[in-house]
LUMLO-746316 format. One record per residue (C-alpha): residue in three letters; x negated, y negated, z. Coordinates in steps of 0.2 Angstrom, whole numbers, plus 2048, in hexadecimal, padded with zeros to 3 digits. Each point is the difference from the previous one (the first is absolute). Example, Ala and Ser with C-alpha at 12.3 -4.5 7.8 and 13.67 -1.06 7.14 Angstrom:
<nodes>
ala7C2816827ser7FA7EF7FD
</nodes>
This chain:
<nodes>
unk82178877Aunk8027EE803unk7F57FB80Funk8067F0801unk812808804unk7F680C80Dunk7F77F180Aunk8117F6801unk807811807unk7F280180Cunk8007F0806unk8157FE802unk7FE81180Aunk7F07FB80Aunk80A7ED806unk80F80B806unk7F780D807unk7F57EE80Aunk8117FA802unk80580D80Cunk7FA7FC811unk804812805unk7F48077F3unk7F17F3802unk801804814unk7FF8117FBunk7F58027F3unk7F37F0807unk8037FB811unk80581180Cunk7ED8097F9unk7F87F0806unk80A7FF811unk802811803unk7EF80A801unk7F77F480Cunk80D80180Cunk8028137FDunk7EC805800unk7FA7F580Bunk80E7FF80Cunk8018137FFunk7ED7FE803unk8037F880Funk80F80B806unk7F580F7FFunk7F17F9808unk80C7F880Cunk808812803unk7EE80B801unk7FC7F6810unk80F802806unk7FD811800unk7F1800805unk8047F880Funk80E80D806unk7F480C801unk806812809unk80480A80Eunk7F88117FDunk7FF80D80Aunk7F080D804unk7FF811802unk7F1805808unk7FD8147FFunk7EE7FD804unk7FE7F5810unk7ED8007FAunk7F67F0802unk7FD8007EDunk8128017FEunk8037F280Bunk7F47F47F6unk80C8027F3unk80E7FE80Bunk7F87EF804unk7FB7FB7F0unk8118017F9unk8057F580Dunk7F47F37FBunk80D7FB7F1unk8077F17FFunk8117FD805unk801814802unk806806811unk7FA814805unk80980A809unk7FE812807unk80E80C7F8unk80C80780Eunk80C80E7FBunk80D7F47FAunk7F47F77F2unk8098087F2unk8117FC805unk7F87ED801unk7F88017EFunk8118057F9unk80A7F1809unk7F07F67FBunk7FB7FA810unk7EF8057FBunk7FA8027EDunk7F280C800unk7FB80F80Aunk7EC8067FEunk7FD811805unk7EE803806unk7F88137FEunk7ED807801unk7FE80E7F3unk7F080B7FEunk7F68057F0unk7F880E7FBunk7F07FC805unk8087FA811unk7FE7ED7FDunk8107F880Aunk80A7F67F7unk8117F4801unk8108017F7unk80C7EE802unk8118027FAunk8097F37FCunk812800801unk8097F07F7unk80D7FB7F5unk7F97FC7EDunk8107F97FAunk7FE7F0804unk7F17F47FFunk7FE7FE813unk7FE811803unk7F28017F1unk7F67F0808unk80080C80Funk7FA80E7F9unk7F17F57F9unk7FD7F980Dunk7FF80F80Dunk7F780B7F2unk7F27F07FDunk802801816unk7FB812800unk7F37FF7F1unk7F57F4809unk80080E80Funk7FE80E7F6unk7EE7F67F9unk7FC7FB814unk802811805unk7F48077F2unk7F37F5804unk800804813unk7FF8127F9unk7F07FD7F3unk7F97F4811unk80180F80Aunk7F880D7F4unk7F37F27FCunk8058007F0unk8007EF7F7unk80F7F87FDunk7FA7F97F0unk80580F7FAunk8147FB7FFunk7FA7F37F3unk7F48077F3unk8077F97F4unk8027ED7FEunk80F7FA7F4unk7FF7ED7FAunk8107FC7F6unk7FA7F67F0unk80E7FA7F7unk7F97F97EEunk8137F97FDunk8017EE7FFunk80F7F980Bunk8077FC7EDunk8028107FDunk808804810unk80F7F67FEunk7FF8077EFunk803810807unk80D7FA80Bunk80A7F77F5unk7FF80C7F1unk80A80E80Dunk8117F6803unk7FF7F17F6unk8048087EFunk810806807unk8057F2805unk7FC7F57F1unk80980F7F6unk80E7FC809unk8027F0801unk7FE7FE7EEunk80D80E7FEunk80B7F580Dunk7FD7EE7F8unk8028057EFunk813809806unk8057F2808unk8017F57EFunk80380D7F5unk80F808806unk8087EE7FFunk7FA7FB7F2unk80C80D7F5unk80C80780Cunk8027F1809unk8067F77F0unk80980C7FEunk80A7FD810unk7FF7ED7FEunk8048057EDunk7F57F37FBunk7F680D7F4unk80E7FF7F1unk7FB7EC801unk7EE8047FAunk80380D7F5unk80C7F77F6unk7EF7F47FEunk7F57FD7F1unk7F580B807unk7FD8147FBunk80280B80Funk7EF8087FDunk7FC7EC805unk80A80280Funk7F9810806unk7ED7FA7FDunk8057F080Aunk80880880Funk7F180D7FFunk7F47F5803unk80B7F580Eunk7FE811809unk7EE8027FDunk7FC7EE804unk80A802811unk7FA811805unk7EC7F77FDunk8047F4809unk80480A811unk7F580B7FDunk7F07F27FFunk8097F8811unk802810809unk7F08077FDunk7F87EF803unk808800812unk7FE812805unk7EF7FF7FBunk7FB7F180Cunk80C80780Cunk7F780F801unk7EE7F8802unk8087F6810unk805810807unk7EE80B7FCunk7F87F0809unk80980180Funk801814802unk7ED7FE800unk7FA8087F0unk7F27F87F7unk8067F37F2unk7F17F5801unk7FB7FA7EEunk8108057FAunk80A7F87F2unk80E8067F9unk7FB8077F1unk8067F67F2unk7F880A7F2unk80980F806unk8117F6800unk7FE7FA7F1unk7FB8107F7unk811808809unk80A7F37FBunk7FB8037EEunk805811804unk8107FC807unk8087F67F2unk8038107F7unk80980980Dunk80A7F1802unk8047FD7EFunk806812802unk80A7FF80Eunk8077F27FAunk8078097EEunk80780E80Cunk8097F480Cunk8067F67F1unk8078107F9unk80A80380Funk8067EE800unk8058027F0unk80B80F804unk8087FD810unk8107F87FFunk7FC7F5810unk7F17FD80Dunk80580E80Bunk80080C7F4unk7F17F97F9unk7F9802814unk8058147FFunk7F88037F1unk7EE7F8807unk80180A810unk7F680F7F5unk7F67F67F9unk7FB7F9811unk7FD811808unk7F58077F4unk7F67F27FFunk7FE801812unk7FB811800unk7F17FE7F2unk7FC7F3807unk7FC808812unk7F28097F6unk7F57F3806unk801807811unk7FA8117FDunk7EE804804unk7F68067F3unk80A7FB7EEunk7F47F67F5unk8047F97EFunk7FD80A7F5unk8067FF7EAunk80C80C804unk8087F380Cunk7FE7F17F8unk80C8067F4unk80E80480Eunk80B7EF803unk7FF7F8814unk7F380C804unk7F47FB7F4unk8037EE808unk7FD804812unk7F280A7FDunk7F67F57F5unk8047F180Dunk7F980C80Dunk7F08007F7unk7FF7EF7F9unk8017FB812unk7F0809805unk7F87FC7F0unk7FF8137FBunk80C7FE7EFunk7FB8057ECunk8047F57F3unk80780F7F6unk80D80480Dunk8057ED802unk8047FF7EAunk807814802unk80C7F680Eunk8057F47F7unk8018087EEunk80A80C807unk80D7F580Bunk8027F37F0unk8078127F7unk80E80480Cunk8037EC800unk8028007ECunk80C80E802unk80A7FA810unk8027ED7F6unk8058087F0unk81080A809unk8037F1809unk8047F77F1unk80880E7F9unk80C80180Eunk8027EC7FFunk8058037EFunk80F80C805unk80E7FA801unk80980E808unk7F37FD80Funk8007F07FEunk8107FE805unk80680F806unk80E7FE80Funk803811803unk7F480B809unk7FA80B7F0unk7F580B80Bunk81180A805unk80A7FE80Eunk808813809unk8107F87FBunk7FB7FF7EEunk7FA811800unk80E809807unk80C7F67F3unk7F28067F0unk7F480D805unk7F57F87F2unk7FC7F2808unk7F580A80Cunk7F37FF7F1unk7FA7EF806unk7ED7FA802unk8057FF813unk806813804unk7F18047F4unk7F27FA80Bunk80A80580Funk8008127FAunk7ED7FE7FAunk7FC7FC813unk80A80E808unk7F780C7F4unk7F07FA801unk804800816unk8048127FCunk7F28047F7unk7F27F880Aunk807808811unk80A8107FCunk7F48047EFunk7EF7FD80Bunk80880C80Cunk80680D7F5unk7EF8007F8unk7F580180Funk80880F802unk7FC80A7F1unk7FA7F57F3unk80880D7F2unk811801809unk8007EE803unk7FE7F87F0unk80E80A7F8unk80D7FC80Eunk7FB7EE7FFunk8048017EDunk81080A800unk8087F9812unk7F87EE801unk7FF7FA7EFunk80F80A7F4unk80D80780Eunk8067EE808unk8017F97ECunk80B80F7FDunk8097FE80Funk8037EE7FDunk8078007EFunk80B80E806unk8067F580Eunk8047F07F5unk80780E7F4unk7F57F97F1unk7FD80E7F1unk7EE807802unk7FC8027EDunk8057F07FBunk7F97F680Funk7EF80A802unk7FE8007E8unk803813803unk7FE7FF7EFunk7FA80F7F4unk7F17F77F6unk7FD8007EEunk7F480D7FAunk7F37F27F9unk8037F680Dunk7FA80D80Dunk7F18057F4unk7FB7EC801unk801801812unk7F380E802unk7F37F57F3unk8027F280Cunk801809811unk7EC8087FEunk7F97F07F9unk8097F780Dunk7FB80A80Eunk7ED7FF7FAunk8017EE7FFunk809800811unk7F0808807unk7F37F87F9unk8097F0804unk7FF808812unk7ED8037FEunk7FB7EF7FCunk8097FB80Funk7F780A809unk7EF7FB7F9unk8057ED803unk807803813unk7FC80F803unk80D80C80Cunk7FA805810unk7F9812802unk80C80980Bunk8107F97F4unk7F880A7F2unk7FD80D80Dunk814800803unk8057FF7ECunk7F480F7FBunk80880C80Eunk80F7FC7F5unk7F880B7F4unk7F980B809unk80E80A80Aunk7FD812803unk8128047F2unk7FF8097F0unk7FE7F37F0unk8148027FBunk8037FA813unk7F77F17FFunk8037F97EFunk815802808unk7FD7F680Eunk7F37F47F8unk8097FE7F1unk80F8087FDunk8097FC810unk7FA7EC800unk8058007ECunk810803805unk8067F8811unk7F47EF7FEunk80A7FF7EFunk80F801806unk7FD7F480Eunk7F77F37F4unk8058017F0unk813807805unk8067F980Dunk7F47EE805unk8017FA7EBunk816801805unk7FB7F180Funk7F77F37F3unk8098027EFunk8047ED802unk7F17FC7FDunk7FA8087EEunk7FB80E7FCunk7ED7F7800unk8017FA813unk808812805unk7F28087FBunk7F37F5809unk80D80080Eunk801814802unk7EE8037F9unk7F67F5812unk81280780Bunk7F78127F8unk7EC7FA805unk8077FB810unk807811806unk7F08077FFunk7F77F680Dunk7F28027F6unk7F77F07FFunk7F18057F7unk80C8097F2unk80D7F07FFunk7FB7FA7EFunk7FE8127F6unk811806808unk8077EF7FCunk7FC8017EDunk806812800unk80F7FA805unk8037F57F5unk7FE80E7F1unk80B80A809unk80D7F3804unk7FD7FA7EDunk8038157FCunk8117FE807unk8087F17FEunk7FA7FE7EDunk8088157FCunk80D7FE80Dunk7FB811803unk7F9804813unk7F98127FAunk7F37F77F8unk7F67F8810unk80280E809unk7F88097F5unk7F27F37FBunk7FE7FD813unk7FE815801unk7F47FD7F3unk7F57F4808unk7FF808811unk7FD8127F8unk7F17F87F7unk7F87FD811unk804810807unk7F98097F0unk7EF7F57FFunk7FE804814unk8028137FDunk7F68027F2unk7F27F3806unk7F280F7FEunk8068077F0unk7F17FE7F3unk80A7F67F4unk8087F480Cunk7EE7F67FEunk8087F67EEunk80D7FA80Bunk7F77FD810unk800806812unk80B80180Funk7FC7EF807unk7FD7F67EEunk8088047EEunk7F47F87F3unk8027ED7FCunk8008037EEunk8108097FFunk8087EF802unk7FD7FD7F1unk80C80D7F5unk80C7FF80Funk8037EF7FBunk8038027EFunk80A80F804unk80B7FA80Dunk8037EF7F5unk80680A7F1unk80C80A809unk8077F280Aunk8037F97EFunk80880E7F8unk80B801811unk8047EF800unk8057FF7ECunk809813802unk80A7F980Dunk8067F07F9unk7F67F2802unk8037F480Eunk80F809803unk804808811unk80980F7FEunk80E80380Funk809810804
</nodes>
């Protein structure tokens, strides 16, 4: 790579991108306008708005059961609130509370204990939809609370009892926080969501113009006919976008953070000796460069395949909402950073700002963060150049995702990248609301409809409807008789390997007690053994594998046989909604994506995938068998059966591979 080239990229890019006034208003000047008139003027609005209210006050109405003079104290106390006007209730007060002439009714009764001590009971009747009627509510309950503490004393004076005895207990508040840490706290709920999304929001602005908009302006044809490589093209637009999305980011969280101090100030909370903690801004900056270098590689990417700006737009709306979803974790009570999260993307950001803000953060989980994040960035900037290097995306003018029109006229085309993902979501809707049902009913009963009607029925059911063959579409493809040997020698290993892999997870962040709890009732339902290894590995060994290495693998053929396989294989993780069990099932799909694609034959997955679950259930049944000790338990199998399982797995891969020819992909 010729660096040079790159930095005249960047900077050609970065003076048009400081050219447009729209973008620089955008990106520089609205973040530095825009939050102090929002915060402090909402500030004021609000403050403006709370004495407003306060000054309204109410008309409430009492209803007085008693007529005592105790209850009459009460009855005048009430009346002693500001701006409050009491009335007595007449037999028409609750056709007034409905037409909201007044806006509470209080209901005063006596009651009598057990031990005959008389006693009060105030209801009050308001309307706790809107904030008026909950400043009421406070206010007449504080009203009656300071009564109810009169009243007792009088009582204890009367019995000669010493009223000391209502406080016995002193409680001093002793906060050890320093105010830093306060506005720490404060910050570190909201502010990572915002900074999440304005870098998301700066970085989109410049990217989607950056590819599609040459596009429109087909200015892009001028620079690549350049003496410049496009991998020199991408690296130099990449880093505009970076740049860019830096630079808002620094400004917005610069603004929102003094912004934010003004408005604690004035609402009365203690921000005497604090700063803004520069440290703390520095460390999440540091932090933030790699999930902006990996937002930027994924909205570069969607540049790069839109044909224009407003498709480019469409395709970032995803993006967008799952990024605002993770990063609303920061919000939740109770979520600490942990290594298990540091290796989730826009989580792991917004919870290690929450902490670095209160200065409660780990090193460790700062370099898992960012270790982590510069992955998923390595990945996301190599398919960006990849796509850059396609022509056909490129410069595509027809929309390749398949329009209906374009299906009806070739039932073929269906099997695009688009419907794929589309059906993945309706199937993976299904499963998570009409599965969870079905199996909350009887767990046994449950897992096997989900299999046959969920997962294998609608793939049946569409290939009839497109009227494609099943045998050649699914690889219902009788297997060779080595081949299917080969495929049992790599299904055990594999599976062991899969479950150590899952162990050592476990041991690094380890899953939370009650999730195991759930996975071992699995394995422990009250059916004979032939019952459960049906539905726990016969059943999944045939519908899963017909849904993902049948069906999905038709959807991304464009791609390789390489990238369907990484495609169908995370499509596969992701249909558990197992977090904890991503990576192991990922890997296991990708043997048994590999299993099919490479033989051509679907047979062969199915029955290393029956393989792999039947394992489980066999370890689980005979976990108190004597011999079962060389092996291991039910919760661990013995590390030091990786070891052949690697060598056993590698030889039969590569007897598969060669018996099957090579790099070749065999097609039905």
């Amino acid at each position: 790579m010729n660096f040079k080239k790159v930095k005249v990229v960047f900077q050609k890019e970065f003076m048009e991108v400081m050219r447009d006034k729209r973008t620089v208003f955008t990106v520089m000047v609205l973040p530095v306008i825009l939050y102090p008139i929002l915060i402090i003027g909402l500030n004021a609005v609000m403050t403006r708005q709370a004495g407003v209210l306060e000054e309204k006050g109410a008309t409430v109405a009492v209803s007085d059961s008693i007529s005592s003079a105790s209850s009459q104290a009460i009855i005048t106390d009430l009346s002693q609130i500001e701006h409050y006007t009491i009335i007595p209730a007449a037999e028409n007060a609750q056709s007034l509370y409905e037409s909201k002439d007044i806006q509470a009714i209080i209901s005063i009764a006596d009651s009598v204990s057990a031990s005959g001590l008389h006693s009060f009971k105030a209801y009050i009747q308001y309307d706790a939809a809107n904030e008026r009627g909950q400043l009421i509510y406070s206010k007449l309950r504080e009203s009656l609370k300071s009564s109810e503490k009169r009243l007792i004393q009088e009582q204890l004076e009367i019995r000669s009892i010493d009223t000391g005895i209502l406080s016995l207990i002193s409680i001093t508040e002793l906060d050890t926080s320093s105010s830093q840490r306060r506005m720490g706290m404060l910050l570190g709920t909201f502010l990572p969501y915002i900074m999440i999304m304005m870098l998301l929001g700066g970085a989109s602005v410049v990217a989607a113009d950056l590819v599609a908009g040459e596009k429109e302006r087909k200015t892009l044809e001028t620079l690549l006919v350049a003496a410049i490589g496009r991998k020199e093209i991408v690296i130099g637009k990449y880093l505009t976008i970076i740049t860019m999305g830096m630079l808002n980011l620094i400004i917005n969280l610069f603004s929102v953070s003094f912004s934010l101090k003004f408005m604690l100030s004035n609402a009365g909370i203690n921000m005497e000796g604090a700063q803004m903690p520069l440290k703390a801004i520095f460390i999440l900056l540091a932090a933030m460069l790699p999930l902006a270098t990996l937002f930027s590689a994924i909205l570069l990417s969607i540049s790069t395949f839109s044909r224009n700006m407003k498709e480019a737009r469409s395709y970032e709306q995803p993006l967008l909402f799952i990024s605002i979803m993770l990063g609303m974790i920061s919000f939740l009570p109770a979520i600490e950073m942990n290594n298990l999260m540091s290796l989730i993307p826009v989580v792991n950001i917004a919870l290690l700002f929450k902490a670095v803000m209160v200065e409660d953060y780990q090193l460790s989980h700062l370099i898992i963060t960012i270790i982590s994040t510069l992955a998923l960035d390595i990945a996301a900037i190599w398919g960006s150049i990849r796509l850059f290097n396609a022509e056909g995306i490129l410069f595509r003018t027809e929309d390749d995702s398949g329009s209906l029109k374009g299906v009806k006229k070739n039932k073929r085309n269906f099997f695009s990248p688009y419907y794929g993902l589309i059906y993945f979501s309706i199937a993976l809707v299904a499963l998570f609301y009409l599965g969870s049902y079905m199996q909350s009913k009887e767990l046994y009963k449950g897992l096997l409809y989900t299999q046959i009607f969920i997962i294998l029925l609608p793939v049946v059911l569409l290939l009839r409807l497109l009227k494609q063959d099943l045998n050649s579409t699914l690889r219902l493809k009788a297997p060779k008789a080595l081949d299917t040997l080969l495929v049992i020698f790599m299904a055990i290993p594999g599976a062991i390997l899969a479950a150590i892999i899952g162990q050592l997870i476990n041991r690094v962040f380890p899953f939370p007690s009650q999730y195991l709890e759930n996975l071992s009732q699995l394995f422990k339902l009250d059916i004979p053994l032939w019952q459960s290894f049906l539905v726990i590995a016969v059943a999944p060994g045939i519908c899963e594998e017909i849904l993902f290495r049948g069906l999905m693998p038709r959807f991304f053929e464009r791609y390789g046989m390489r990238m369907n396989i990484i495609i169908t294989a995370l499509l596969f993780a992701a249909f558990h909604l197992d977090p904890f069990r991503f990576v192991p099932v990922f890997l296991l799909g990708l043997l048994l994506g590999y299993q099919t694609l490479k033989s051509g034959s679907i047979y062969l997955s199915m029955l290393s995938h029956t393989v792999n679950n039947g394992l489980a259930v066999f370890i689980m049944h005979f976990a108190k068998a004597p011999w079962m000790k060389y092996l291991g338990s039910s919760e661990e199998i013995h590390y030091w059966l990786a070891a052949p399982a690697v060598i056993i797995l590698s030889i039969a891969i590569y007897l598969f591979h060669k018996h099957t020819g090579g790099n070749e992909c065999v097609e039905s």
